[in-house]
N, C-alpha and C positions, 0 to 999 in steps of 0.2 A: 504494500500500500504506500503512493506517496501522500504527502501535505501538503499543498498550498498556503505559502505565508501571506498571509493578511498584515500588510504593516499598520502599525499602530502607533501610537505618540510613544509611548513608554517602550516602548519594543528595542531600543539600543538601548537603555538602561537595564534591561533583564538579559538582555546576552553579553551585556560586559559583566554582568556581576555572573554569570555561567561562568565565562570563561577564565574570570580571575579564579573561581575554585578550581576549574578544570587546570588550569595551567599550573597550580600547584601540588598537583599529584602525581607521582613517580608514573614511569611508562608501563608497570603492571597493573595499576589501579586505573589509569587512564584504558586502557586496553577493557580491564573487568569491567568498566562504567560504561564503557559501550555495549560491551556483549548482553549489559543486561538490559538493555533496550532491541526488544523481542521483535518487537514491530512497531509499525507507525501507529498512532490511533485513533488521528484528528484532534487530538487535543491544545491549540495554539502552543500552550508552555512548553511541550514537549518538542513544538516546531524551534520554539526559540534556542531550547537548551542543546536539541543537535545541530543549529545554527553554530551556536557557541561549540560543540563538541566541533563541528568541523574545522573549524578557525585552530582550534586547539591540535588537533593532530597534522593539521599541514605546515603547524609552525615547525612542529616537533619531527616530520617523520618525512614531510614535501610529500603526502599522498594520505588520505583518507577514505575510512568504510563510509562514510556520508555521502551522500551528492543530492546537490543542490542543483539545477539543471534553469535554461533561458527566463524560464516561466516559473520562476520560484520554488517549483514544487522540489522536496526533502524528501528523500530515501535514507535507507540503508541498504548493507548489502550482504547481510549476513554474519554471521560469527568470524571473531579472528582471535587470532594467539600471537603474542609475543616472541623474538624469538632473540633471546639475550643475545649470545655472541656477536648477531649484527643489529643490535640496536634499533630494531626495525620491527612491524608485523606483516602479519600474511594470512589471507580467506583462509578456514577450512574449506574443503568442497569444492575450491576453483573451476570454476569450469571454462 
């Protein structure tokens, strides 16, 4: 399922205070805080905070499970795992 963001007045104020949490979370809890976002649900907040979730791993990684596409609409793209030695992650299931 994607989302469609609806911007809002307040809407860069809730994903900078996302991303200030997110950005201070080591790369295995940033990783688990994704994976626990199952799927999309239509719930605005949830748009906002994987807004911010994506901001956060392309600073960290230059690629993220998020996408954000022309027309605003939010995805994800399934679970991923860490993968210490290169400081990186990677899908399960790639296809």
């Amino acid at each position: 399922m994607t989302q469609t963001r609806i911007n809002r007045p307040e809407d860069i104020d809730r994903i900078n205070t996302f991303y200030a949490r997110l950005k201070d979370f080591d790369n295995h809890t940033l990783v688990d805080a994704y994976n626990t976002e199952k799927r999309v649900v239509g719930v605005h907040a949830q748009t906002l905070y994987l807004i911010a979730m994506n901001e956060a791993f392309l600073d960290r990684f230059g690629k993220s499970p998020v996408s954000i596409n022309e027309e605003q609409q939010v995805s994800i793209s399934g679970p991923i795992y860490y993968i210490d030695h290169l400081q990186t992650f990677d899908w399960f299931n790639k296809n």
